[in-house]
N, C-alpha and C positions, 0 to 999 in steps of 0.2 A: 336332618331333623333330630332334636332333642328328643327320649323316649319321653318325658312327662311333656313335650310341646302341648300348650292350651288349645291352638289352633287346630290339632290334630285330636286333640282329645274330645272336643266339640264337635266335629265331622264325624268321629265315631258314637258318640251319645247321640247324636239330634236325627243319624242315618237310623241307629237302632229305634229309638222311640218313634219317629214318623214311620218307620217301614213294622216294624214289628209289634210296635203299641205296647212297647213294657220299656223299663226303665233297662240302666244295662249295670248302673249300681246298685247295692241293697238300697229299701228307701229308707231304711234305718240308719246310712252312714252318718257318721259323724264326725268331719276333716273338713280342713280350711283349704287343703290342697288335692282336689281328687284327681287331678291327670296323676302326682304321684302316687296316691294312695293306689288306682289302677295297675300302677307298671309294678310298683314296691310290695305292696302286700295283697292284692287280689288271692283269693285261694281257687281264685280257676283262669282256666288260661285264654287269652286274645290274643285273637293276627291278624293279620292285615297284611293285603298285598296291592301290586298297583294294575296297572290298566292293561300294559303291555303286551304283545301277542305271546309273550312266556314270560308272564306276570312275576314279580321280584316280593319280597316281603321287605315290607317299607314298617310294620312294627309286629313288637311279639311282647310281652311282659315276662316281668320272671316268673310268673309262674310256665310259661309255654316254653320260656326258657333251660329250665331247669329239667323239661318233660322231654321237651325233643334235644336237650344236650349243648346246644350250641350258647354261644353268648351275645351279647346283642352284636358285636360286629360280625362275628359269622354267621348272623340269621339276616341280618339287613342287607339286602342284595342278592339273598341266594335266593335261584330261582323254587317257586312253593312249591312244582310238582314234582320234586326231592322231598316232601315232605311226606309223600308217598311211595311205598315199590313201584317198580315197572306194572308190575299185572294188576295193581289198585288203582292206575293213573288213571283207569279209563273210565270207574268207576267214580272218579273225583271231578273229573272233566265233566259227566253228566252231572252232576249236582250243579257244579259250578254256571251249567248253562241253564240248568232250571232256576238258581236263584238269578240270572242275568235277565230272563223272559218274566220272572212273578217275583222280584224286587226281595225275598226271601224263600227259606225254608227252615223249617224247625225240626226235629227230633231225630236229627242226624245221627246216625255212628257208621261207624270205619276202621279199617285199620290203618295205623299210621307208623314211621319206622323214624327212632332216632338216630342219630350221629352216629353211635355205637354200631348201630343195625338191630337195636332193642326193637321188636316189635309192639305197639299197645294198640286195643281199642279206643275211641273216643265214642263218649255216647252223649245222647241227647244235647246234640251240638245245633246252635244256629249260627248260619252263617247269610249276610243279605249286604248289599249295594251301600258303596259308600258314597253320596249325594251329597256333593256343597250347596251351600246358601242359594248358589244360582243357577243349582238343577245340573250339574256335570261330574258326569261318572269320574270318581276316583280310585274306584278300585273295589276289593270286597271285603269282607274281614269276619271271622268267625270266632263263638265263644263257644266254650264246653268246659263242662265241671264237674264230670266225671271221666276216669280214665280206668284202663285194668291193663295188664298185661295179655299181650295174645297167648 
């Protein structure tokens, strides 16, 4: 998959508005190409991972790129619970199961660890179920737009 793929970009917009009831771009944008405008200039970060029993991240934008360090080929396939310490994971697993039983959750934060071993929080993050056109789990994917250092 292409990072600005239409088809993927649509699974992520149409999951967030039916399951969370808000849009996932400002409504003020204004671009003729929003799958790029998403990956290229978002000033907050999306991911996305897949189904798998040690779920893979299948997309990240640059801005989530830029935060947790890697570039898209190193972020695409790495499994996401590297996207947490060991002693967070388990902490992340519950969320992850809570939005898996009630299709979201809102006002997340956590700690999360880049590349480096950079620590940061994430705050007021949603992450919820990515549902195609006919109703099949693909995966999940999370937005947050504020970050701090731990």
């Amino acid at each position: 998959m292409q990072p600005t793929d239409s088809h993927f970009f649509e699974l992520l917009t149409s999951s967030y508005l039916r399951l969370v009831g808000k849009t996932l771009l400002p409504r003020d944008l204004v671009t003729n190409d929003p799958p790029h405008w998403l990956y290229e200039n978002a000033g907050f970060c999306v991911l996305a991972h897949d189904t798998e029993a040690d779920p893979r991240f299948v997309y990240a934008n640059k801005a989530a790129q830029m935060l947790f360090e890697y570039s898209w080929d190193e972020f695409i396939g790495l499994p996401s619970r590297l996207s947490a310490e060991p002693a967070e994971q388990g902490e992340r697993q519950h969320l992850l199961d809570q939005v898996a039983k009630q299709g979201f959750a809102s006002n997340y934060a956590g700690i999360r660890i880049s590349k480096s071993g950079r620590r940061f929080w994430i705050e007021d993050g949603t992450v919820w179920q990515l549902i195609d056109e006919r109703g099949t789990l693909q995966g999940q994917a999370a937005v947050f737009k504020r970050w701090r250092d731990a």
